[in-house]
matplotlib code that plots the C-alpha trace (Angstrom):
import matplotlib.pyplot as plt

x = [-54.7, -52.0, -49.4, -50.5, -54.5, -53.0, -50.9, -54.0, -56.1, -53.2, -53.2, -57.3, -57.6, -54.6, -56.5, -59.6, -58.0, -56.6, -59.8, -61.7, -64.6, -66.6, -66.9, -68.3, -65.2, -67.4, -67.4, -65.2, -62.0, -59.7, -56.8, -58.4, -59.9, -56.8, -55.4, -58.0, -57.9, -54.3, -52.7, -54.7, -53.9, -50.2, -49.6, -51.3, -49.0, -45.9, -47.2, -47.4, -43.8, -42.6, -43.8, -41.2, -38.3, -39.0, -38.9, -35.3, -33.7, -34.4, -33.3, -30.1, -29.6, -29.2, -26.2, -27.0, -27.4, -29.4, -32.1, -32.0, -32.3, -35.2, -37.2, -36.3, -37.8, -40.4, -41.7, -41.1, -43.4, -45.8, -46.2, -48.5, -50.7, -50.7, -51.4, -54.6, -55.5, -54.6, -56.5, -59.3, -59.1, -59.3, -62.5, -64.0, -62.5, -63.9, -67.3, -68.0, -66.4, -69.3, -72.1, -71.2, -70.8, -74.2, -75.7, -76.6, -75.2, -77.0, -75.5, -72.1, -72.8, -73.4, -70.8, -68.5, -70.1, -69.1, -65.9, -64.8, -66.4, -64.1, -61.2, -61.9, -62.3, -59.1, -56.9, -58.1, -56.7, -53.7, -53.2, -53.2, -50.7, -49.0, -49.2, -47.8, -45.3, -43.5, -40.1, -41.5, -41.5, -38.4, -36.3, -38.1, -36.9, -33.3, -32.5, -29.8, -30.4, -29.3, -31.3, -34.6, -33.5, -33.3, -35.8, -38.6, -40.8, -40.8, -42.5, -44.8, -46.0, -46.3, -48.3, -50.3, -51.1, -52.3, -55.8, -54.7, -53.1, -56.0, -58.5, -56.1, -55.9, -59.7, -61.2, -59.2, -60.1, -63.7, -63.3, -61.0, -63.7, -66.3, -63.7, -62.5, -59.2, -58.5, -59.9, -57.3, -54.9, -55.4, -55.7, -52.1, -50.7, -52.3, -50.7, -47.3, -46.6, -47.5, -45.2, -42.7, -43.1, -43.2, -40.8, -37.3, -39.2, -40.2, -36.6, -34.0, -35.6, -37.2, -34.3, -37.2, -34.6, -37.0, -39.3, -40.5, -40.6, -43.4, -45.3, -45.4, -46.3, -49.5, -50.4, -49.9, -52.3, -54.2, -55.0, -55.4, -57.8, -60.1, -60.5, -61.5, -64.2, -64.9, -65.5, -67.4, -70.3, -69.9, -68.9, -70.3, -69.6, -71.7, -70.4, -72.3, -72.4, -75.1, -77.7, -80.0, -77.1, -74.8, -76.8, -74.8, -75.1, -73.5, -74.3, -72.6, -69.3, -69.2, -69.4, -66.5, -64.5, -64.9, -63.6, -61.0, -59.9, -57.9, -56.4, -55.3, -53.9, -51.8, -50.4, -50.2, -48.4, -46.2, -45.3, -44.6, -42.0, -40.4, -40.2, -38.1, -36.0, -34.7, -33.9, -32.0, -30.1, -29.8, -27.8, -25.0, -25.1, -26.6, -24.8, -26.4, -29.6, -29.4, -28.1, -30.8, -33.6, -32.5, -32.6, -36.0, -37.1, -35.9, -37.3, -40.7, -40.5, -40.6, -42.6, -45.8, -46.6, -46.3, -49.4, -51.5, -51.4, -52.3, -54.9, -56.4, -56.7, -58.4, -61.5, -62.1, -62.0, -64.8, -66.6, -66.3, -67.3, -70.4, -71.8, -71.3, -68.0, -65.2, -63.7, -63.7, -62.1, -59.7, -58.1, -57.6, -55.4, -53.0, -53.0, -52.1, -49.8, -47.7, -47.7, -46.7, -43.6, -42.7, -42.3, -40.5, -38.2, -36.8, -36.7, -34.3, -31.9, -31.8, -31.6, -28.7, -26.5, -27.3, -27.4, -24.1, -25.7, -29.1, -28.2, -25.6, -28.5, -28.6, -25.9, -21.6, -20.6, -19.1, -20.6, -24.3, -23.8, -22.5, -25.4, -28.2, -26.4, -26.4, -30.0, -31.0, -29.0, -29.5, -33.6, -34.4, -33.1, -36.6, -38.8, -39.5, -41.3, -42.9, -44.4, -46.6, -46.7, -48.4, -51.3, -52.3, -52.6, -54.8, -56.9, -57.2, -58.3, -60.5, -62.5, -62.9, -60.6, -58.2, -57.7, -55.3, -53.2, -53.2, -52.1, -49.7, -47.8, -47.8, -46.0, -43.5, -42.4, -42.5, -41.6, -39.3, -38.3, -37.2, -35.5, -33.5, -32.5, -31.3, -29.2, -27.8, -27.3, -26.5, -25.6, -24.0, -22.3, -23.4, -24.3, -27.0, -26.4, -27.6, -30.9, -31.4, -31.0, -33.6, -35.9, -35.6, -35.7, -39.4, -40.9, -39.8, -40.8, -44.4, -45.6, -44.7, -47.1, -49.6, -49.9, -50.2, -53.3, -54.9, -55.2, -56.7, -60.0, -61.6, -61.2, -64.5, -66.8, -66.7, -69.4, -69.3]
y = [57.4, 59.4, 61.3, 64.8, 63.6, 62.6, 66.2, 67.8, 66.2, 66.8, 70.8, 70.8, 69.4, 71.5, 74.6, 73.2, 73.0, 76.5, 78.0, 76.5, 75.8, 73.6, 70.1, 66.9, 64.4, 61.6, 60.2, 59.5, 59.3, 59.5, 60.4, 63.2, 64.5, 64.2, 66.3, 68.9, 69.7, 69.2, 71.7, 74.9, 73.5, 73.0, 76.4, 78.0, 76.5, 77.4, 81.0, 80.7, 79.7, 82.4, 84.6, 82.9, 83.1, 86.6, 88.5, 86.5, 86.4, 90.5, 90.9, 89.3, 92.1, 93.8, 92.1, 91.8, 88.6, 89.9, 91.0, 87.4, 86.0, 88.0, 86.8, 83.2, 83.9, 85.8, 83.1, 80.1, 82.6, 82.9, 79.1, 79.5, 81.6, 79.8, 76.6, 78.3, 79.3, 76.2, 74.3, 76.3, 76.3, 72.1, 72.5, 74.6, 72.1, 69.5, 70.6, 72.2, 69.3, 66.7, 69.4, 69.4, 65.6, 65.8, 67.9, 70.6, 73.8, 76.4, 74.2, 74.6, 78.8, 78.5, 77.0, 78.9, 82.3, 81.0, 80.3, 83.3, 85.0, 82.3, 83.7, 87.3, 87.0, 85.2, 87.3, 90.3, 88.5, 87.9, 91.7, 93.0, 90.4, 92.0, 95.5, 95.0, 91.8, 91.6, 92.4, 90.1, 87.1, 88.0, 88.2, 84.6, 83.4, 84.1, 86.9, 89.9, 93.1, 94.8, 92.4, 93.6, 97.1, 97.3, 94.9, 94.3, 96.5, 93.7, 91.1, 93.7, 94.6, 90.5, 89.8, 92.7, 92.3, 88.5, 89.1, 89.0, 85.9, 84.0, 85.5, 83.8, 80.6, 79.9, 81.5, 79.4, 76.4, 77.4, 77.3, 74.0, 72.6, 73.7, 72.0, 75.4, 75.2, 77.8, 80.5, 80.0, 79.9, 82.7, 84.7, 83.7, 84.8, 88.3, 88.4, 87.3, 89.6, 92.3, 91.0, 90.5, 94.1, 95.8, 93.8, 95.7, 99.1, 99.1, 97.0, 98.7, 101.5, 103.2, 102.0, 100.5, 97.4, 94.4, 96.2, 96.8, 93.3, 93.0, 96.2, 94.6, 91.0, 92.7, 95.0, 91.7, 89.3, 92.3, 92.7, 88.7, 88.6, 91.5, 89.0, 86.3, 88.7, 89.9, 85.9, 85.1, 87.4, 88.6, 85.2, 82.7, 79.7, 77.6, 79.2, 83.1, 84.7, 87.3, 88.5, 85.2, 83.1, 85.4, 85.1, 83.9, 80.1, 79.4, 75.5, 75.5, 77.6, 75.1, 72.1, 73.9, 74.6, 70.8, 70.2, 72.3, 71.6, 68.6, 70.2, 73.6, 71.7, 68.7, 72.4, 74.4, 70.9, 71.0, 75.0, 75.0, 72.1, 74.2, 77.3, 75.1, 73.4, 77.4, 78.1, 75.1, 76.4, 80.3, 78.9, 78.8, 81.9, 84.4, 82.7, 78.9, 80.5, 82.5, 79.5, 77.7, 80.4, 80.3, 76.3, 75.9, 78.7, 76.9, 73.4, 74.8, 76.4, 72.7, 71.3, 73.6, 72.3, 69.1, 69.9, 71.0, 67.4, 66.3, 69.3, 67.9, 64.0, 66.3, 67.6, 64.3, 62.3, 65.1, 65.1, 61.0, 60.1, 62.7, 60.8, 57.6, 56.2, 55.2, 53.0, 56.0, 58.2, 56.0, 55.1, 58.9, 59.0, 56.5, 57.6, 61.1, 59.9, 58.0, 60.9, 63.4, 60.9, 61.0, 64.9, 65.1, 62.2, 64.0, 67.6, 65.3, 65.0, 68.6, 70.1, 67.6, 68.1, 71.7, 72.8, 75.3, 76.9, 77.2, 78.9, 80.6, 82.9, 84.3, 84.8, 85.1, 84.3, 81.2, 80.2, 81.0, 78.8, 76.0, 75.8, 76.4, 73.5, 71.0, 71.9, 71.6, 68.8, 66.8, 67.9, 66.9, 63.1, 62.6, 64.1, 60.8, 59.8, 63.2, 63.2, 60.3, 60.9, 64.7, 63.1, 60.5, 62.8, 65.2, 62.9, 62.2, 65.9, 65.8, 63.3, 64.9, 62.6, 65.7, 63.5, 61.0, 63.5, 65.2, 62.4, 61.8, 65.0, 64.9, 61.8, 62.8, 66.3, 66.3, 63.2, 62.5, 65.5, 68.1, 65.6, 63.7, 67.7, 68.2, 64.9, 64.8, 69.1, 69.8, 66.8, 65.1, 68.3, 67.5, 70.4, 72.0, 69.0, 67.0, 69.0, 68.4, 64.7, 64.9, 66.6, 63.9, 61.3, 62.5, 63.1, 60.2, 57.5, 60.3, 59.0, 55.7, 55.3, 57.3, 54.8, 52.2, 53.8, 54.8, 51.4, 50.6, 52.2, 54.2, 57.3, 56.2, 56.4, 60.3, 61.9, 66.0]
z = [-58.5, -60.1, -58.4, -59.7, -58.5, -55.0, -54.7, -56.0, -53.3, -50.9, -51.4, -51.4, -47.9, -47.1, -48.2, -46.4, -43.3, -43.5, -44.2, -41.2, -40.2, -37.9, -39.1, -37.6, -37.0, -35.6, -39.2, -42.3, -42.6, -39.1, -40.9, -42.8, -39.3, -38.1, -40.9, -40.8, -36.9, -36.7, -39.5, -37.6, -34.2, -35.1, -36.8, -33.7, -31.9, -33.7, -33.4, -29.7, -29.4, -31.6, -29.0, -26.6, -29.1, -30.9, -27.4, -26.5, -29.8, -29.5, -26.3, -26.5, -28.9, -26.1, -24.6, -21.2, -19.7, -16.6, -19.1, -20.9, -17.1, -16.5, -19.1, -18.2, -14.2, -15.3, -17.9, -15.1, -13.1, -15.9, -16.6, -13.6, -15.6, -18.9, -16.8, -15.6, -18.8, -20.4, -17.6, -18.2, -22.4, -22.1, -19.7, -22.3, -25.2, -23.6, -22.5, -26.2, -27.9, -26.0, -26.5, -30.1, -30.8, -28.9, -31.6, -28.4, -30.3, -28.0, -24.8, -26.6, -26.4, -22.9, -21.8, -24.1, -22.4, -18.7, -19.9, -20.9, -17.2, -15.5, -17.0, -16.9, -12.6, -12.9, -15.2, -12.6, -9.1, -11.1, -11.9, -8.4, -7.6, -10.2, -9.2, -5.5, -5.5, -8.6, -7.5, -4.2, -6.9, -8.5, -5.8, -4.5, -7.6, -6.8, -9.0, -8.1, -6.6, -10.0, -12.1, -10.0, -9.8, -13.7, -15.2, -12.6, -14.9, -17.7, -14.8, -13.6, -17.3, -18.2, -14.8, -15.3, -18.8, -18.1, -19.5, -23.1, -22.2, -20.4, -23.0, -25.9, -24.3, -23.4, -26.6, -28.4, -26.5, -27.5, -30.9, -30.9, -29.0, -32.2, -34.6, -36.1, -35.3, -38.4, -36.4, -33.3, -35.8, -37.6, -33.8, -33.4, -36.6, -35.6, -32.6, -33.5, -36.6, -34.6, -32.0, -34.5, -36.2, -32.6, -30.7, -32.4, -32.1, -28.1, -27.5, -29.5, -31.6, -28.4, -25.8, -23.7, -23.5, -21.8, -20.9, -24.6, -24.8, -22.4, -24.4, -28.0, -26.7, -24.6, -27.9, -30.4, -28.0, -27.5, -30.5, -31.1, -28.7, -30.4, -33.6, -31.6, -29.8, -33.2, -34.5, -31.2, -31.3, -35.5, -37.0, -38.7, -37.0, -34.5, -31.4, -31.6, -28.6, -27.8, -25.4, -25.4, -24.4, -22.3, -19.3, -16.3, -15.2, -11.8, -12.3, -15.7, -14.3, -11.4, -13.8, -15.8, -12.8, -11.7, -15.3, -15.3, -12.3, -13.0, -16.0, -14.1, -11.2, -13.3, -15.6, -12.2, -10.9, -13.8, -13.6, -10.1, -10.6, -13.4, -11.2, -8.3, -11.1, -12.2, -8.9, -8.9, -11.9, -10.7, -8.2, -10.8, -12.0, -14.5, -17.7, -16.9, -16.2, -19.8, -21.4, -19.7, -21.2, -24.5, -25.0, -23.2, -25.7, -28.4, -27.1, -26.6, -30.4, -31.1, -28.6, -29.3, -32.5, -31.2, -28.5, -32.1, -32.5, -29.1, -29.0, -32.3, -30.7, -27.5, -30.3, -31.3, -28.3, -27.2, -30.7, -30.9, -26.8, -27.2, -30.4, -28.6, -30.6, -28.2, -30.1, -32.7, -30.3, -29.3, -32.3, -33.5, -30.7, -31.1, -35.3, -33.6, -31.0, -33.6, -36.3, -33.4, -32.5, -36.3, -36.0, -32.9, -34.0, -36.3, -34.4, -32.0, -35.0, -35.9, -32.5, -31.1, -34.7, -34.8, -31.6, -31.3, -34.3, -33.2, -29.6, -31.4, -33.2, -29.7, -28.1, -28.7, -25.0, -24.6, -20.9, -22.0, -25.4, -23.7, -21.0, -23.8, -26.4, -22.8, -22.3, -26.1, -26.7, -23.5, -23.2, -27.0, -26.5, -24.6, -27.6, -29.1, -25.5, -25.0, -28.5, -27.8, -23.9, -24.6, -27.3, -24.7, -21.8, -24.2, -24.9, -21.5, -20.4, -24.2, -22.2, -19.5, -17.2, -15.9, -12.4, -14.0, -15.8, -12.3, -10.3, -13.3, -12.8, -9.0, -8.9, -12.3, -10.9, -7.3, -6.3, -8.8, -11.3, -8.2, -6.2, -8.7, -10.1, -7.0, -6.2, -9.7, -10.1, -6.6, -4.3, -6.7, -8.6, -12.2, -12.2, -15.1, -17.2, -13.6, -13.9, -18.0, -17.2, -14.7, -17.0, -19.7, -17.1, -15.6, -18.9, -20.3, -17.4, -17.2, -20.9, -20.4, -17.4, -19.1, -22.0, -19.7, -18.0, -21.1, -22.4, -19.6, -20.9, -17.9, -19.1, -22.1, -19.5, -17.9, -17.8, -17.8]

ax = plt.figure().add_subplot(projection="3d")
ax.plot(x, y, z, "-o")
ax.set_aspect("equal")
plt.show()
């Protein structure tokens, strides 16, 4: 085959994948399912970090490192949510993904249906909490008295507005699940050039400062959220909801809840770690922390489309265990897992040579870029583990096994993340870079043991 035919075939399956679609991945070619689940999944991914660095490269327009700082506690805060969404997402990824690969399309609308009613009586607890104790959780988090006196609105607006964060999150799990990643992906460019358009206007045109931050993110996933309703109960694919299949099924939400279960507590696990290992850095002040924001803003820019891939080897574990291929499902992750450690390999070299001009985008002062080029620098060394680390525990929660990703993080972040933060940050006086090493350390040594598990082969056998 010639070059030209090859770059011909090349652009075709890129269009393909673009377009959507649901498709059957339990046959053919792993590397072209691979390809076709993974391009949607990474772009949605890359539009769901932009929300992180759009808002803080805006705000920093600002000059004012308490606002920068706020968005840095709020978002540790917020991990909480997304982890309960996410949790939720890969119960309905999973769950759809089997139904599917079993051929059970009007099972899949169900349990897409209950999905969605789980996280609407979630996003609505979350809002009162909202209402009454945001400045409670800012000043918990360590923040100033001037900090919370100006910028408490921003946390009140993001916990408030949680719905069109939840809604995002499981939706899109829904239609991953289906094998149209295209239709996530196109939710997510929605949102984000909205967020893009509005953020300058609310933060600097209108003077709203951070708080206008929190007003174009709501009105960009907002409005993400309305295609997504639009493509559940007007589209075309196999996942149509209406009034035959929107009935409420108490046995099916408590099989998703069991499900998602494992996957909300290893993300709630995970969040809650992140929110002690800020307060370990707002001890040193309102320039580490900002540095601090900026870099993990950057390294999650990188990181998301990195989870596209492991989402992708999630689909078609659940496709390939439903239609009774294990062997299938488990070689589509370790192709994934060593095409995601490829990507981030290189992301390693960029960030640690470039990373005085990538923090310098957002900010001049000299303290703030030298804690956000440790973090970036420091953080990124570990990519080449988390790249294949993140497929395998996917592919984990893709079949349904959220215990062992669970148990995972439990034993990664609280028994060994926190505490060797504070010894090498605090005890030891390493300071931030004490923390950053910490982070590397704990993600790093987490993969490791989670290849080891996986090849053990228990996790072909769930059933859900």
């Amino acid at each position: 085959m010639s070059f030209s035919t090859k770059l011909t075939s090349f652009f075709r399956l890129l269009k393909q994948a673009i377009r959507g679609g649901e498709e059957n991945f339990t046959e053919g070619s792993i590397d072209r399912a691979i390809f076709l689940l993974s391009v949607p999944m990474v772009l949605e991914m890359l539009m769901e970090s932009l929300f992180a660095v759009v808002d803080i490269f805006f705000v920093s327009r600002l000059g004012d490192n308490d606002a920068i700082a706020t968005i840095g506690l709020t978002e540790s805060v917020l991990t909480i949510i997304y982890s309960l969404a996410m949790g939720i997402s890969m119960g309905a990824t999973a769950m759809v993904a089997r139904r599917v690969g079993e051929k059970d399309v009007p099972a899949a609308q169900v349990a897409a249906a209950q999905a969605i009613y789980i996280g609407i009586g979630l996003s609505l607890m979350i809002s009162v909490v909202g209402i009454f104790f945001a400045t409670d959780i800012l000043h918990l988090m360590g923040a100033s008295d001037s900090l919370i006196a100006n910028n408490s609105g921003y946390t009140r607006l993001m916990l408030c507005g949680n719905i069109t964060i939840v809604m995002l999150f499981i939706i899109n799990g829904i239609f991953r699940g289906a094998g149209n990643a295209a239709i996530a992906m196109r939710s997510l460019i929605i949102s984000n050039s909205l967020n893009i358009a509005l953020a300058p206007v609310f933060i600097l045109g209108l003077k709203m400062g951070v708080q206008g931050a929190a007003v174009a993110t709501m009105i960009g996933r907002g409005t993400g959220v309305i295609y997504q309703v639009y493509h559940l109960t007007k589209g075309k694919g196999l996942i149509r909801l209406n009034v035959s299949n929107l009935a409420v099924r108490w046995d099916i939400i408590w099989r998703l809840i069991k499900v998602s279960a494992g996957g909300t507590g290893q993300f709630i696990i995970a969040s809650a770690s992140w929110i002690f290992l800020v307060r370990i850095i707002s001890t040193f002040g309102s320039a580490a922390l900002a540095g601090y924001t900026i870099g993990i803003r950057v390294i999650v820019f990188a990181i998301m489309p990195a989870w596209g891939m492991a989402n992708a080897a999630a689909t078609l574990v659940g496709q390939n265990l439903g239609a009774g291929l294990p062997e299938r499902a488990e070689k589509s992750v370790y192709r994934s897992a060593f095409l995601n450690m490829i990507f981030l390999g290189i992301v390693t070299i960029v960030f640690y040579t470039l990373a005085g001009p990538i923090v310098g985008i957002y900010t001049d002062d000299p303290a703030v870029l030298q804690s956000g080029m440790q973090c970036l620098q420091i953080v990124s060394l570990g990519y080449v583990f988390y790249a294949y680390g993140m497929v395998i525990i996917q592919s984990f929660n893709g079949a349904g096994d959220t215990l062992t990703p669970t148990i995972l993080n439990v034993f990664g972040f609280w028994l060994f993340q926190i505490p060797f933060a504070y010894l090498m940050a605090i005890e030891l006086d390493f300071k931030t870079t004490g923390a950053y090493i910490a982070i590397v350390s704990a993600e790093s040594a987490m993969a490791i043991a989670a290849i080891v598990i996986f090849r053990r082969g228990k996790w072909k056998n769930v059933k859900i």
